[in-house]
C-alpha positions in Angstrom: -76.8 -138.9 20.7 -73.2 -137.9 19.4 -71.2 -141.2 21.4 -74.4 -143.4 20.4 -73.5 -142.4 17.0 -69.7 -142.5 17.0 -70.3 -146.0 18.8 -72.3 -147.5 15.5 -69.1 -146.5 13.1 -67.9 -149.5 14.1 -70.4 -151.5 12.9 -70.7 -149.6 9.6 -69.4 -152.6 6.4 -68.0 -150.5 4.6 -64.9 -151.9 2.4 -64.8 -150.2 -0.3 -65.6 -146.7 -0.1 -64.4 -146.5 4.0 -66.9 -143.8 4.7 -68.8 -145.3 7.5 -72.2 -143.6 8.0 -74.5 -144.1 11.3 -78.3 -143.2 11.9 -80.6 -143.8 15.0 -84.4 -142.6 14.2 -86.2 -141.6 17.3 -90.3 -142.9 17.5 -92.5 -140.9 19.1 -93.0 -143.7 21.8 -89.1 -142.9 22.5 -88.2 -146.1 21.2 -84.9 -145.8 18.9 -83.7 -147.9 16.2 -79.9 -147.9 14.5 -78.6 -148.5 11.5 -75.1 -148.4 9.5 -74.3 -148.3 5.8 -73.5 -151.4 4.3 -71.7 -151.4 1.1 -71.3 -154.4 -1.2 -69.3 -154.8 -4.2 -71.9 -155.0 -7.2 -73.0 -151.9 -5.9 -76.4 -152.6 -4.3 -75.6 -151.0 -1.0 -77.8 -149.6 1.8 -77.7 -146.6 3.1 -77.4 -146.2 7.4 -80.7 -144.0 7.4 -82.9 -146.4 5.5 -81.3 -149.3 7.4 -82.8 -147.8 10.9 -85.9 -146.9 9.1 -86.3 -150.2 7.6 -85.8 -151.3 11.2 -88.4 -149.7 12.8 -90.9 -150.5 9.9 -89.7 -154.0 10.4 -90.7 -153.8 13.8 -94.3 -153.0 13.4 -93.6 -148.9 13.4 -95.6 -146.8 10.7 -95.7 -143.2 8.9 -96.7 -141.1 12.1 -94.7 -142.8 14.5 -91.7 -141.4 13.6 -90.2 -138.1 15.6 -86.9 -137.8 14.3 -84.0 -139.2 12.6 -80.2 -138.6 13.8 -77.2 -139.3 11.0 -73.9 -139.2 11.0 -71.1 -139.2 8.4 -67.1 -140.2 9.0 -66.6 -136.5 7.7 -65.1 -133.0 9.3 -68.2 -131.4 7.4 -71.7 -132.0 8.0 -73.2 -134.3 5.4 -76.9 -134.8 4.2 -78.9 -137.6 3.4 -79.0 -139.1 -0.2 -81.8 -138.5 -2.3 -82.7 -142.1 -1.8 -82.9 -141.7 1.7 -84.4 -138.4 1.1 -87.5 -140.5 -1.0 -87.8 -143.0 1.9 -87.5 -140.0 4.3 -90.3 -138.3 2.8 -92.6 -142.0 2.6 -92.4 -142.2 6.5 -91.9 -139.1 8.1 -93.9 -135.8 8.3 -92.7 -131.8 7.1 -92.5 -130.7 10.8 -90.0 -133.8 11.8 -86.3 -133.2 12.5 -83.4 -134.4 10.5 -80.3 -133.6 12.2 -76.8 -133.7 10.5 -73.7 -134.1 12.6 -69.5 -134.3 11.4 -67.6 -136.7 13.4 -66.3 -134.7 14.9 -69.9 -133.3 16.7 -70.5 -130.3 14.6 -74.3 -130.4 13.3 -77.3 -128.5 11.5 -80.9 -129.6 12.1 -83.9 -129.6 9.2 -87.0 -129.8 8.9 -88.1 -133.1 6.2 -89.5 -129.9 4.3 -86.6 -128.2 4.1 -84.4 -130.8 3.4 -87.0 -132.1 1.1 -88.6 -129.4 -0.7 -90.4 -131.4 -3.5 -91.3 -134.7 -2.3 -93.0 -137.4 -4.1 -95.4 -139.0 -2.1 -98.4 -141.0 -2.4 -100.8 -138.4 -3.7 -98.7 -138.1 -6.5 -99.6 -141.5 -7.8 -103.4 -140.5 -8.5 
């Protein structure tokens, strides 16, 4: 998963702030889908993880399909989804699914959604 990662920096647009950022999220069918930020200058950017998530919706995928989602920052530390990602995250994905975290240079710390979204806001939260 690390190369396949590493691989999809290069397709990351990122001009402006030249932190490139990579995702593949893993369907329970074993089907995976990519994704790469894309920055743009007035500012309405998207993210890498809601780029392969959008992906997989976009290809007929639904809330319980999902296994797992893989990111990847252009940093020596490990870096964490943003909380946009995190509310998208939460829209799609279950508790018990894994988030996993890697530095590129390989280093990495897997979550649960639940722990790396304590409080989310979800559906029921609408009634």
């Amino acid at each position: 998963m690390i190369e396949k990662l590493r691989s999809l920096h290069k397709n990351s647009y990122s001009p402006y702030f030249h932190f490139p950022v990579s995702c593949i999220v893993v369907m329970k069918d074993g089907k995976e889908f990519s994704g790469v930020n894309v920055e743009n200058a007035n500012g309405t950017s998207i993210c890498a993880e809601r780029n392969a998530i959008h992906a997989a919706i976009g290809a007929g995928y639904r809330k319980g399909d999902f296994k797992e989602l893989h990111v990847m920052t252009s940093s020596k530390s490990i870096g964490t989804p943003c909380f946009a990602c995190r509310q998208v995250i939460t829209e799609f994905f279950f508790g018990e699914d894994l988030i996993i975290c890697y530095s590129l240079n390989g280093d990495s710390h897997t979550f649960t959604v639940s722990e790396l979204c304590p409080y989310g806001f979800g559906s029921d939260d609408l009634k």
